[in-house]
N, C-alpha and C positions, 0 to 999 in steps of 0.2 A: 754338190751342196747338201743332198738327203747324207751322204756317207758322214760329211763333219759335223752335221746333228746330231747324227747317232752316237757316232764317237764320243762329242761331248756330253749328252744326255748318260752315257755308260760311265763318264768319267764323272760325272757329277755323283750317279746313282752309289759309283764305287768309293767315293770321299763318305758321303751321307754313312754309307755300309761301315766302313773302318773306323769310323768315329763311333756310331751305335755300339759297334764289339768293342771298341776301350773301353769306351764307358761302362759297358758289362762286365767285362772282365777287370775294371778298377775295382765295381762294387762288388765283385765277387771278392776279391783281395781284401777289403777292410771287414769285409763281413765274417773273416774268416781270424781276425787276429780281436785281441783283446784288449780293453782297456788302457793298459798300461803300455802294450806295443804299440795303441794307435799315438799315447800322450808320447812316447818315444817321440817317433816320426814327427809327432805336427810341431816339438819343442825343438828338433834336429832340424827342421826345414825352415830357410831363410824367410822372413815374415813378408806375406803379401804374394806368396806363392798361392798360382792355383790349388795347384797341390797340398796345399796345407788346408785351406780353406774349403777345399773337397772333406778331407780330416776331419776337418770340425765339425763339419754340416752333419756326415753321417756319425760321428760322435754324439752330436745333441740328441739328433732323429733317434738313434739306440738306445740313450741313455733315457728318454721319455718313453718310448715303445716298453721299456723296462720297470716303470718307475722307481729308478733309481734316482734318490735324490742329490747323493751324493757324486755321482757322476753327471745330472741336468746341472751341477755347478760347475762343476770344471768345463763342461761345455760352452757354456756363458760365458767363462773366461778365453776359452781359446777362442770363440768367433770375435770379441772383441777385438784384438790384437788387428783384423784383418779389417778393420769399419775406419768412417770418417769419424770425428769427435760427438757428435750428436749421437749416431748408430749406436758408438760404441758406450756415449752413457745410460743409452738404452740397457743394453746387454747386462751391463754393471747392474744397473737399479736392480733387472729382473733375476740377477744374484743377489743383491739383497733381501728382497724379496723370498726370494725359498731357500735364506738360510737363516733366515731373521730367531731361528728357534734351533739351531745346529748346536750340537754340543765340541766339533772338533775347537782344537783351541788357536786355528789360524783364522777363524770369523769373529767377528765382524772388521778384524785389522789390515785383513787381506783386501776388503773394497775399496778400502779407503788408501791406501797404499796407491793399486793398481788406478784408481782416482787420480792419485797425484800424479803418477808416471802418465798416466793418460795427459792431464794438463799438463804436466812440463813439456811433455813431447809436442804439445803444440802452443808453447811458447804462453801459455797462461800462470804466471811465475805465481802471484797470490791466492791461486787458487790450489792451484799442486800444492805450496806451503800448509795452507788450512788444512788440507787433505791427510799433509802426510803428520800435521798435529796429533789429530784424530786416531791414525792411522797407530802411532805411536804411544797414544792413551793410551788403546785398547788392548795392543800389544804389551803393553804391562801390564795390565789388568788381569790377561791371561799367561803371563810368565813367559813369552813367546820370545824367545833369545834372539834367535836369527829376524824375527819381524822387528821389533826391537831397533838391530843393527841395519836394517835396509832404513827403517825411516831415520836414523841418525844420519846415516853414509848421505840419503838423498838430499836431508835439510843441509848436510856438509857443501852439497855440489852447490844450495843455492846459495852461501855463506860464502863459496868461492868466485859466483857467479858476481854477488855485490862487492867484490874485494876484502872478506876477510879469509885471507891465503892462510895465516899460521894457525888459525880456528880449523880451518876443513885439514889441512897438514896434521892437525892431532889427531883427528876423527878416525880419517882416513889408513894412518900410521895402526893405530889400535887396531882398528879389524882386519889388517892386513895381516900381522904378525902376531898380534895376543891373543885371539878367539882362534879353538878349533870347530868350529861350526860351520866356516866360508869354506865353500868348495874352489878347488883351482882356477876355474874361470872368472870365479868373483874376487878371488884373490889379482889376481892377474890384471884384472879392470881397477882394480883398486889400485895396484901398484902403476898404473897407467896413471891414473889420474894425481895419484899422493907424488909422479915426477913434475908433472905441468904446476902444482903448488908448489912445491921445493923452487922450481926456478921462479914464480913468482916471489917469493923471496927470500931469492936469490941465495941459496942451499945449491950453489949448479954443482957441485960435488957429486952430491947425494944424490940429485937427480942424473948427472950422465951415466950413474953405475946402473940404476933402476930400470931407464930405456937402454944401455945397452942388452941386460939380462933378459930384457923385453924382447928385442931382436932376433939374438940368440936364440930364446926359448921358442919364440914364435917360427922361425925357421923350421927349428930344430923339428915345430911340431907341425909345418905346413898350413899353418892359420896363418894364410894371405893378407884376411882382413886388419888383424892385430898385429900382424909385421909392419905395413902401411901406416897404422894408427901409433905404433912406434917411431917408426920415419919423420911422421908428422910433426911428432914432438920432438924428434933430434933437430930436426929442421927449424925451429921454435930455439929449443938449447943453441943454437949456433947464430939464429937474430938476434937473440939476448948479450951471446958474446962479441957479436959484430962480425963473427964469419958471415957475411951475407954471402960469398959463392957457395960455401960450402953447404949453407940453407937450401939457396936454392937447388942446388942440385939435386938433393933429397926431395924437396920439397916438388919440383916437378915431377919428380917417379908417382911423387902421391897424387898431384891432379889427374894424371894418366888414369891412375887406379880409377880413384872417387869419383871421378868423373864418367866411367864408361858401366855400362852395364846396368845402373841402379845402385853401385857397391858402397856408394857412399850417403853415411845421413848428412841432414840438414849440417850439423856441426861442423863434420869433417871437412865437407864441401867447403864451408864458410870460411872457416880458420884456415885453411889449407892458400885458397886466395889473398887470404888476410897475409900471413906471414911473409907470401911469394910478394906482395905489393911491398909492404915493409920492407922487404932486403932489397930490392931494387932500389925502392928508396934511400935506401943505409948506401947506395953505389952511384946516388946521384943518377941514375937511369928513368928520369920523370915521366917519361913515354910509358914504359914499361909500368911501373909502378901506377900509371894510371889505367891502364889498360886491365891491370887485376883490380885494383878497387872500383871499375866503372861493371864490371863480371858480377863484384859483389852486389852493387847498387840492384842489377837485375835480377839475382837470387832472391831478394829480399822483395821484391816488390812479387815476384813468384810465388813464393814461399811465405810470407811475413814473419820470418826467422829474423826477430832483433836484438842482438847483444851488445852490451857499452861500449865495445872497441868500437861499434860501428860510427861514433864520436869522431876519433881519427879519421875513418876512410874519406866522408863528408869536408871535413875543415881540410884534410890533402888536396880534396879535388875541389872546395872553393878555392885556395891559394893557387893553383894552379893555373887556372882558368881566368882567375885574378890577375895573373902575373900575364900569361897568355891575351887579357884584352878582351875575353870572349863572354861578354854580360849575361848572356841567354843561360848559356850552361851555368855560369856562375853562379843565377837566380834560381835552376832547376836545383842545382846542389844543396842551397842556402833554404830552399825549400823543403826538400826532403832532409836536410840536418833538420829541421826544426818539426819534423813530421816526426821522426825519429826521436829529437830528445823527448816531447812532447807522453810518447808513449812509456819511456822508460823513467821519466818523469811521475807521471800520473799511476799506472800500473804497477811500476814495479817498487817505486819509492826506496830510490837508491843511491848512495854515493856514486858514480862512474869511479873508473881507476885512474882513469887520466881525463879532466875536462880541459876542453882548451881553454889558450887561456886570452885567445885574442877573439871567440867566437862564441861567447855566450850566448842567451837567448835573448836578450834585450839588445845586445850590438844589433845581430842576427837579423833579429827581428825589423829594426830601423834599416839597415843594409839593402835587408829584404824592399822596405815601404819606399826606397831612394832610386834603386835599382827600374822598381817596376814603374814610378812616375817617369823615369829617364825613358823608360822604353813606349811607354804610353804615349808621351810629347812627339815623339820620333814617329810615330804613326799617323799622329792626330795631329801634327802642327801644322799641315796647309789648311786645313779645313779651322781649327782653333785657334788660329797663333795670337788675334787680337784679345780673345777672352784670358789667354794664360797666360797674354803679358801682363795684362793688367789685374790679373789674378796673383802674379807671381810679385808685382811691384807690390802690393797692397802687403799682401805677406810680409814680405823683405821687411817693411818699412816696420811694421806689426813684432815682426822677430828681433828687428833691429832696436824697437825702443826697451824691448823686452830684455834684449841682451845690455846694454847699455847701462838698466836700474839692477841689475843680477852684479853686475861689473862692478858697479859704483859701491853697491851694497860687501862686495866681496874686496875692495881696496879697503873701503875703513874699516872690515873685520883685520885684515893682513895692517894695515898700520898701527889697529892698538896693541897688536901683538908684538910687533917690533918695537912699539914704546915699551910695551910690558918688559918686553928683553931688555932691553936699553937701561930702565930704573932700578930689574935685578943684577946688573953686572956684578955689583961689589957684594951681592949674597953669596952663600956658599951653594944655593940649590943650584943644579946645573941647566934647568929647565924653566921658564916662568908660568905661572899661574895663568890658566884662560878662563878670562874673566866669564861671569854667567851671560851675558849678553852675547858671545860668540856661541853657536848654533853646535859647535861640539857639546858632549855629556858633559853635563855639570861637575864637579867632583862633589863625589856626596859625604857627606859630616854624620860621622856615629857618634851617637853620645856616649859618654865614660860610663855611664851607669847601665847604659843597655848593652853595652861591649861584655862589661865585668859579667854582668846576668846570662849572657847568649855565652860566653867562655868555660867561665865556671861549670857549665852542665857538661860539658866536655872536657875539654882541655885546662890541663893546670896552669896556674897564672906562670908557675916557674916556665913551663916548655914554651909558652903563648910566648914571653917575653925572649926569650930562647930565639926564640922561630925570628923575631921582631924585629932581634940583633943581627940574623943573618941576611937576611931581607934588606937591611940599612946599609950591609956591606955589600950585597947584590948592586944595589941603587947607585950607593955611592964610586964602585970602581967598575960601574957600565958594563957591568957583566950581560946584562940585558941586550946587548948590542951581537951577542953571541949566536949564530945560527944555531937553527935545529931545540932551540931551548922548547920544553914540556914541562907541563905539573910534575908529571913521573920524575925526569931527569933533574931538575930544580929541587926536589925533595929528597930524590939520593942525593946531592951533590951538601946541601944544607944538612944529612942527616936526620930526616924525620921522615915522615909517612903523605902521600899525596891528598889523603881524607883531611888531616890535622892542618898541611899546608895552607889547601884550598878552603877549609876554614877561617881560619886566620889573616889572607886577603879577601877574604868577603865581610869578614867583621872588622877589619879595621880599616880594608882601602875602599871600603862599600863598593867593591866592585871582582867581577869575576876574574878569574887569571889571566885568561886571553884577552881582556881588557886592561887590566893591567901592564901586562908585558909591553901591548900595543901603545897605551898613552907613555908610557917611559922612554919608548923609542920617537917617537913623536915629540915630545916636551924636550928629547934633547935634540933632536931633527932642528925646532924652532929654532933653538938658543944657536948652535951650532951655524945653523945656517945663514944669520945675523952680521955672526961675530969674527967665521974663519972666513975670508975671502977665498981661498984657495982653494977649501974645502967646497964651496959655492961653485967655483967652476967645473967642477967635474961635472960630467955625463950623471943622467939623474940614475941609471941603471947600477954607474957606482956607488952612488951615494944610498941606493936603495940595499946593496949589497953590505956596506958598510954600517946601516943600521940591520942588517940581522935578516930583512926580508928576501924571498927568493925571487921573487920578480920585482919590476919598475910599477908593473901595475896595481900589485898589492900596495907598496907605499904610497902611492899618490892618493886611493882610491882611503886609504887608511887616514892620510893628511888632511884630505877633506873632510872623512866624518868626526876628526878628532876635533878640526879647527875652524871648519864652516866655510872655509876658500880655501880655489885652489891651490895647488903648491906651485905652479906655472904664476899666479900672481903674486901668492906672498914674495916667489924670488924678483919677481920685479919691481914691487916696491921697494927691497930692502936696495936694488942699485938705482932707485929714482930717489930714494931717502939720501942713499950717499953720496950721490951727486949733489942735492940740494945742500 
């Protein structure tokens, strides 16, 4: 027993010993190289490495021992890199701080920069934005090229991040290939990301030559990281085209990667899952495809890495679950979507690329409050059943007369509009007038003399009246009924300018374009719906497609505000009118 004390007491005393001489012999090592070979190492060493952060430390310590101030800067910037968010706006500040009087001409552009990159990197989108404003001020102030081009490239990422893809595609384009100032690795990360814009829209050309050369080069050069980060994206390239095997297949060498070691960031990680769930999905493989978005769901609540796609993975896995029968997780999903939009809502203040279009936040929201009373009763109904019948009767009866005066009030909006049809038949408009008493917009009435005044300061009466006649021909041969119709496209197509257009229906239709277009389809939705039986029987999905809209939902939801009732009633009245 005394032998394997001692033993271990020697074995312990011999760790302690080996550890004290690295550590000596480390700081013998930095103390013996210089500035610029320690900045080598610590900008060569993967971030969050001991070893780096060893670097740093005795970096700052040298660079104060010295007072050197221009090296106590760069100090503050390398220990940064290695802190939580808080720590590291420490660091920052206290770089502002002792350079607030620097004559180089990379301050004060460089803090505000490295500010933003700090907040992007942990998902603070309007605050990195502000930062990299700033960042960019200064940076022209001081004629800083390359500072310049970082804070355009990073406002580019968030420009790609709220879906404008052909916005960051330009940016990005430019400093890949027009500036000599990008060194290869920022080139290279550029042409990374200038391919993920190309297939968002949908350039897949352009983009399969950029990630092949990606490949290629990253082989060629044994950067593992950026071969993966290429993969990633071809595996993306091939969900786009609908290879989902050919995705995944890539696409799992990349989980392998990202997933082991540390090797992957937040993004990689995330999209990486994101895509593999996607292609299952695109193979009808619902198991699978849930099993990477349910991976994602617990990244995120790790991490609180939240990007727009994350819209999809939520409404997949309520539908799911939904279809499955399984309420619980249904309500956990419908939960966290709404935690999620919630964030990307308020914070980031942004269009998504794709919102559902069955899962808003007011559906959502009600689903939610339905869901959890159904699970609440199921709990609480031996002990409550006499209070919440009669809780429940009391309502009913409550919702019921509710519903009843909503009904009534929405049948004789739907019958005068059917008379209104009925007494236009033998005019030539193809739509009737809704009278002001229906709850849709008024049509508003410009007068001749404020039209002539609001025109003249612009537009010539020749062009105005020009525009007036094409517009009359739009109307009258239903061109409106056309998908895909724009200010932009309606203004090429009439020959004129979208400025002069959208002028000229605000001053004469007193109403904006997308109002416009919207009552035109509607006004002939009404008459139409009246008068063609046949046209009336179709599925409302067709009927919605045939007025120009791309969902059933948009039309109905458009019917209503146009005309103050449903479209489920008006078509009932018009076959309880013909019956009568």
């Amino acid at each position: 027993m005394m032998k394997i004390k001692s033993l271990l007491l020697f074995l312990i005393i011999g760790v302690v010993f080996y550890h004290a001489q690295t550590l000596n012999i480390r700081k013998n090592s930095l103390e013996e190289r210089t500035y610029e070979e320690l900045e080598k190492e610590f900008y060569n060493s993967p971030a969050g490495e001991i070893n780096s952060k060893s670097i740093a430390d005795y970096y700052l310590k040298k660079a104060k021992s010295e007072k050197n101030t221009t090296q106590i800067a760069e100090g503050y910037v390398m220990l940064h890199f290695a802190e939580d968010l808080p720590n590291a706006l420490k660091y920052l500040d206290s770089l502002q701080y002792i350079t607030k009087n620097s004559k180089e001409n990379i301050y004060p552009a460089r803090i505000y920069l490295l500010r933003g990159n700090l907040y992007s990197k942990n998902d603070n989108l309007q605050s990195a934005f502000n930062n990299y404003i700033l960042g960019l001020k200064y940076a022209k102030e001081k004629g800083n090229k390359r500072q310049i081009a970082m804070a355009h490239i990073s406002i580019a990422h968030l420009n790609n991040y709220i879906g404008k893809h052909a916005e960051t595609a330009k940016v990005l384009r430019h400093y890949a290939y027009d500036t000599d100032y990008m060194n290869e690795d920022e080139k290279n990360s550029l042409k990374l990301n200038l391919a993920d814009a190309y297939i968002e829209i949908n350039k897949m050309d352009s983009a399969y030559v950029l990630i092949k050369d990606g490949l290629l080069d990253s082989k060629k050069n044994k950067d593992v990281y950026r071969y993966h980060q290429n993969l990633g994206l071809l595996g993306y390239y091939h969900l786009h085209s609908r290879n989902y095997q050919k995705a995944i297949d890539g696409l799992l060498e990349c989980e392998k990667y990202f997933f082991t070691n540390h090797n992957g960031s937040k993004r990689n990680q995330n999209y990486t899952l994101l895509y593999l769930g996607k292609s299952y999905a695109g193979l009808q493989e619902k198991e699978k495809a849930v099993g990477f978005f349910r991976k994602i769901d617990s990244l995120v609540l790790k991490t609180n890495y939240i990007y727009p796609e994350l819209r999809d993975v939520y409404t997949y896995l309520i539908d799911y679950y939904k279809e499955n029968g399984d309420k619980e997780k249904q309500l956990y999903y419908v939960d966290r979507f709404l935690k999620v939009d919630q964030v990307l809502d308020m914070q980031f203040r942004y269009i998504s690329r794709e919102l559902p279009r069955r899962y808003d936040t007011p559906e959502l929201q009600q689903e939610k409050e339905s869901i959890t009373n159904e699970l609440t009763k199921r709990k609480s109904l031996f002990y409550i059943v006499l209070s919440l019948l009669l809780i429940s009767h009391l309502l009913f009866i409550n919702v019921y007369f509710k519903y009843k005066k909503s009904e009534k009030n929405y049948k004789k909006i739907a019958q005068d509009l059917i008379q209104s049809v009925n007494e236009n038949k033998g005019e030539k408009n193809r739509g009737p007038e809704i009278k002001n008493e229906i709850s849709a917009a008024p049509v508003q009435t410009v007068s001749t003399e404020n039209v002539e005044d609001k025109i003249s300061r612009t537009i010539s009466e020749d062009i105005a009246q020009t525009i007036l006649k094409e517009l009359e021909i739009f109307e009258n041969n239903d061109q409106f009924l056309n998908k895909g119709i724009t200010l932009g496209s309606l203004a090429k197509k009439i020959k004129t300018n979208s400025k002069y257009l959208s002028e000229i229906i605000n001053t004469y239709k007193g109403k904006n374009f997308a109002t416009y277009l919207n009552d035109l389809r509607i006004d002939y939705a009404i008459s139409r719906l009246a008068n063609d039986k046949k046209f009336r029987s179709y599925k409302i999905p067709f009927i919605a497609e045939e007025l120009g809209y791309n969902n059933e939902q948009a039309f109905t939801l458009a019917f209503k505000k146009r005309t103050g009732t449903p479209l489920s009633i008006y078509l009932k009245e018009i076959e309880n009118m013909s019956l009568n």
